[in-house]
N, C-alpha and C positions, 0 to 999 in steps of 0.2 A: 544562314540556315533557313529551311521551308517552312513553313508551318507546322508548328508541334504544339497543340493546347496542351498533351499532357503534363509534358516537359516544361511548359508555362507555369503550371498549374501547384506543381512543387517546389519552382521556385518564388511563386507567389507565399506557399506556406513557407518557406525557408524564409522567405525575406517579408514577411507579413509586418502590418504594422509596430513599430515601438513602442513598448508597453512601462512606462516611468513606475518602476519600482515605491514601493509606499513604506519599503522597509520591514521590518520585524522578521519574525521566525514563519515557517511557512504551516501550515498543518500537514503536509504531507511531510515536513521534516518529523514528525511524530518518532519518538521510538520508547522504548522497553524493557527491561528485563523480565520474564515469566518464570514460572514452572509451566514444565508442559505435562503434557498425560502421564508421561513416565516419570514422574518428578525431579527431573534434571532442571537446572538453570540457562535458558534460552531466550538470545538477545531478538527482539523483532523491530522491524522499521529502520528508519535513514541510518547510513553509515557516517559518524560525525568526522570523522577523516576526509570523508566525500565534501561534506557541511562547510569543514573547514576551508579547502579548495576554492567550493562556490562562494564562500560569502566574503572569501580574502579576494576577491577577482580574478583569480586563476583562471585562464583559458580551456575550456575543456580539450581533452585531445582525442575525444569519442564520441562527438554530438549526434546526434540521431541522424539516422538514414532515410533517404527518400522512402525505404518502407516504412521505417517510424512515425514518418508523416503522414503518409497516406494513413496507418491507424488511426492518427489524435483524431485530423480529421473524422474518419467515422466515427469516433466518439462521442467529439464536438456536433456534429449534424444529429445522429441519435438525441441528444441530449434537446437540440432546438425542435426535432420533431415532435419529442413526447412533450414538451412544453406546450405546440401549438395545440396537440392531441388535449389535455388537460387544458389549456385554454376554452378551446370550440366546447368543453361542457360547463363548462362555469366554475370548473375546478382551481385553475390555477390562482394564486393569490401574488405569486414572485416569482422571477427566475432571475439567476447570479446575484447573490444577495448578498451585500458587501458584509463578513468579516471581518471587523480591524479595532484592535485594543490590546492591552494587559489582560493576562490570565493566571492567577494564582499568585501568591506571596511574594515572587522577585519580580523587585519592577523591570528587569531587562526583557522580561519575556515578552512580548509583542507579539503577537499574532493576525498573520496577514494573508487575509484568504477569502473565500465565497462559496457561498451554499450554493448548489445547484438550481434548488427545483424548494416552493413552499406553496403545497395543495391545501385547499379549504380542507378540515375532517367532514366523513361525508358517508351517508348510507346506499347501499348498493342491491339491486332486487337481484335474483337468482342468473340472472343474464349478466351482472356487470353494470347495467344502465342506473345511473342518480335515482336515486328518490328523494334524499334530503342532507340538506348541505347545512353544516353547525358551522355560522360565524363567526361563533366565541375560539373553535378551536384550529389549530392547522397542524400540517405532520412536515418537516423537512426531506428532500429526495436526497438522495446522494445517484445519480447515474453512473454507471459505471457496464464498458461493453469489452465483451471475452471473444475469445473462441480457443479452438483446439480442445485437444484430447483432455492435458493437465487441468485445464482450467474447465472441464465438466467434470471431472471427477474432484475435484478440490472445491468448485465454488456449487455443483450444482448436485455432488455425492454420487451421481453416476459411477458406477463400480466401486464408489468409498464406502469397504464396511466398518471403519470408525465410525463416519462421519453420514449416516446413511440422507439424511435431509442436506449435506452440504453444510457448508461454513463462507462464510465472508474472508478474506484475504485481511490480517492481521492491520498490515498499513490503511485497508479501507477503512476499516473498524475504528483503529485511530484516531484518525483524519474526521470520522463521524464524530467522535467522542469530545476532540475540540468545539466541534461546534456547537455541541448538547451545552458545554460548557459556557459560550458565550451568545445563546440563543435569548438571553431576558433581555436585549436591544429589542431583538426582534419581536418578540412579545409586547414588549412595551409600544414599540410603533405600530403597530398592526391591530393591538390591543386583542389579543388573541393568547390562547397555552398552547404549548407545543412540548407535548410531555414526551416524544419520541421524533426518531429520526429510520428514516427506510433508506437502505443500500440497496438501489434496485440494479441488478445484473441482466444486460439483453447482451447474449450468444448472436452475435451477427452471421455464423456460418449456419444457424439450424432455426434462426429466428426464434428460440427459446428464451424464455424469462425463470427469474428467481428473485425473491426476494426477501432482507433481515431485517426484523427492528433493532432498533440500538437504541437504549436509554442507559440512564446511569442511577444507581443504586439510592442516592442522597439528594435526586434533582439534578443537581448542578453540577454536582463532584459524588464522588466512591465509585464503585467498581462499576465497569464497563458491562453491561447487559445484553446480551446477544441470544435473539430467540428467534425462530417462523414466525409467520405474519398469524398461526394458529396461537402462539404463545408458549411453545416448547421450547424448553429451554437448549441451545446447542450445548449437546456435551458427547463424550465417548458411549458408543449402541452399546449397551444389556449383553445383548444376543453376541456381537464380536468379542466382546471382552473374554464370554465362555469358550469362545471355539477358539481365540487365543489363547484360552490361558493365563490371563494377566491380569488387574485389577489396574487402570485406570482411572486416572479423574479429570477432572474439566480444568480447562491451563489457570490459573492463579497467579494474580499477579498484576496484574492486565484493569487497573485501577488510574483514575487521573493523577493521584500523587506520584507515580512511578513514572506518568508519562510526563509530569512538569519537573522531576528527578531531573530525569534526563534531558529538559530544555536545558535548566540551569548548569548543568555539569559541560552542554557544549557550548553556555556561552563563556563558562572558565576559560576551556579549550581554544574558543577564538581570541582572547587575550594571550596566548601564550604565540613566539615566534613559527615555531618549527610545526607539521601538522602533527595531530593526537596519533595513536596507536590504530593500524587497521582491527574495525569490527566484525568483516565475514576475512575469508580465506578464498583466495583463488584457484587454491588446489589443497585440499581436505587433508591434513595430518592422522597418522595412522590413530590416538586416541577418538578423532572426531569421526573417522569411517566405520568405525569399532561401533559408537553410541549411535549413527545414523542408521547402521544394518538394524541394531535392537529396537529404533522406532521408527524404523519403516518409512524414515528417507530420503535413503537412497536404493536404487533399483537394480535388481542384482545386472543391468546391462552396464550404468554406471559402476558400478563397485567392480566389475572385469576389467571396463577402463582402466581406471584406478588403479587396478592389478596389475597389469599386464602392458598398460603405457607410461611409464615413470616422466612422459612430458606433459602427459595431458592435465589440461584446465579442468579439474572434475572437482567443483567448488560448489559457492555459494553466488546463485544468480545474482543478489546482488553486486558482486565482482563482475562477472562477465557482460551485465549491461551499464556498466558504470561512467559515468560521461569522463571519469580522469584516472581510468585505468591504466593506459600507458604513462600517466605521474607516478599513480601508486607502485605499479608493479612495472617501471621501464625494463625491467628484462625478465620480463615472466614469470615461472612459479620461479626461480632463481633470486628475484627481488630482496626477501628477506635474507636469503644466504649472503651476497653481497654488505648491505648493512649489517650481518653480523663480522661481516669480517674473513667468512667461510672462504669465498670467492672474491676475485677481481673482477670487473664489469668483463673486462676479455674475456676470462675463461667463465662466464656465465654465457656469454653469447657462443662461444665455442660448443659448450654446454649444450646449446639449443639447435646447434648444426650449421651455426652463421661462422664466417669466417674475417 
C-alpha cells in the first residue's frame, strides 16, 4: 500500500504504547444513586455489569472506532496545550498527577487514576494577564473537550432553560469528586491547599469554553459542590420552574458516601461468577418512557421512535456506546426476553429480520 499518514496515524493510536495497569478501581468507574429534580431515584455513572466484564478480562466486542480516536486524541493534545499555555505564564505547578490509594472505610476500594492539570492560585487584572501568584495555594484542572448540539446545551445551558449557566456532566463531577477526596498527597508534597477542583470544558467545534468548581461540603468527604467560577450555586432557573409549572430542586444525593456505596457493592459484584444485573436499558420500557417525557429526557423525536419503531434502540447512551454491548445484549432489545425465557435465541433473531 502507498503512503497513507492518516491511516498510519490511527493505527499508531490503536496500537500505541502498553500501558501496565496499577490495579485498583478507576475514578471514572464513579457511580450513584440521586434524586433528580423531580424527585425520582436516578442511577448516574459506570454500568457495574459493563465493570464486571472489564475487570473479569472480558474482550470487548465494541472498542472504539477510528473516530473515537481521533476524538481522545483531540482531547489528549487539548489538554497538553493548555498545560503549555499555563506553563509559559508561571502558572502551572503539575500535570497528570498520579492518583493511587485506598479511599474511604473498605479496604478493597483502590483508586487508580491522575489529575489532569494543578495551577498555582493566582490573581488576574481585567484582561486575564497574572498579577500575583499565591504559592501556598493551587486549584486542580479536570480538562474535558465537547462539541455538538447536546453537549452545548447540557454542559454549556445553551437553550437549557433548567439549567441556564449549564451543568457539568454527572460522571465528570464524579470523577472530580474522587479526587477532592484523595487530593491531601498532593497537598502534602507540594505543600500547598487545594480547596477546589475546575472542570474545565473547551467546545472544539466553536472554540468556546466553560467552566465548574467542584469542592466538597466536609473538605474531604460530604456532598459533592457544584458552582460557576462566580460562586452560584448549579441548581434548577426560578424563572423555568414558573413557566413550567413545577417546583424543582437541586439532585440530592450526589455525596462521597453514595459514590464509595457503590464502589463497594461492585466489588461484591466482581466476587460473584455470573455478571450483576444490567444498570441502563437499551431500549426504554413503557414505565421509563412515561417518567423521561415528565422530565424532559427524552425528545418528543425519540419518544416517536420509540412509538412507532418497536425495534429501535431508544435507550440509554450508556448502552449504545458500551465497549461489551453485543455480550450484554447479543441479540438486541430481544436479549432480556430470551433470558427470561420469552424467546429462543432463533426466534429473537427472526424477531430482528435475521434468518
Amino acid at each position: 500500500m502507498s503512503a497513507n499518514p492518516g491511516k498510519n496515524a490511527i493505527y499508531g493510536l490503536r496500537n500505541r504504547s502498553y500501558r501496565v495497569s496499577r490495579g485498583g478501581f478507576r475514578p471514572t468507574s464513579a457511580s450513584c444513586i440521586i434524586k433528580d429534580e423531580y424527585g425520582y431515584d436516578k442511577q448516574i455513572g459506570k454500568c457495574h455489569r459493563a465493570e464486571w466484564f472489564r475487570l473479569n478480562g472480558v474482550k470487548a466486542t465494541n472498542p472504539p472506532t477510528d473516530r473515537s480516536h481521533g476524538i481522545f486524541a483531540t482531547g489528549n493534545g487539548m489538554e497538553d496545550y493548555f498545560q503549555e499555555v499555563w506553563k509559559n505564564q508561571g502558572l502551572l505547578l503539575d500535570g497528570n498527577v498520579l492518583n493511587y490509594g485506598p479511599v474511604g472505610p473498605d479496604p478493597r476500594i483502590i483508586i487508580s487514576g491522575e489529575s489532569d492539570i494543578i495551577v498555582w492560585d493566582h490573581e488576574l487584572d481585567a484582561d486575564g494577564k497574572v498579577t500575583k501568584i499565591h504559592r501556598d495555594r493551587a486549584i486542580g484542572i479536570e480538562m474535558k473537550t465537547c462539541r455538538g448540539y447536546f453537549a452545548k446545551k447540557a454542559v454549556f445551558g445553551i437553550g437549557n432553560k433548567m439549567y441556564v449557566h449549564g451543568a457539568p456532566k454527572y460522571e465528570h463531577i464524579m470523577q472530580t469528586a474522587m479526587y477532592l477526596m484523595m487530593r491531601e498527597k498532593h497537598e502534602k508534597h507540594y505543600n500547598v491547599k487545594m480547596d477546589y477542583y475546575i472542570i474545565f470544558y473547551f467546545a472544539v467545534d466553536t472554540g468556546e469554553y466553560t467552566q465548574f468548581k467542584i469542592s466538597l461540603s466536609n473538605g474531604y468527604d460530604g456532598d459533592v459542590i457544584v458552582e460557576t467560577m462566580d460562586g452560584k450555586t448549579i441548581e434548577p432557573d426560578i424563572a423555568y420552574q414558573l413557566i413550567a409549572g413545577k417546583t424543582l430542586n437541586a439532585w440530592e444525593g450526589l455525596n462521597t458516601d453514595n459514590i464509595l456505596k457503590r464502589y463497594s457493592e461492585l466489588a461484591d459484584k466482581l466476587e460473584e461468577p455470573n455478571p450483576p444485573p444490567r444498570d441502563y436499558q437499551l431500549r426504554y420500557d413503557e414505565p421509563t418512557v412515561k417518567q423521561k417525557l415528565e422530565t424532559n429526557d427524552l425528545s418528543k423525536t425519540k419518544y416517536n421512535e420509540w412509538l412507532k419503531k418497536p425495534l429501535a434502540e431508544v435507550g440509554d447512551w450508556q448502552c449504545s456506546y458500551c465497549d461489551f454491548k453485543s455480550h450484554c445484549y447479543p441479540v438486541s432489545i430481544f436479549s432480556e426476553d430470551v433470558e427470561k425465557g420469552i424467546l429462543t435465541v432463533d426466534e429473537a433473531i427472526r424477531e430482528l429480520g435475521y434468518e
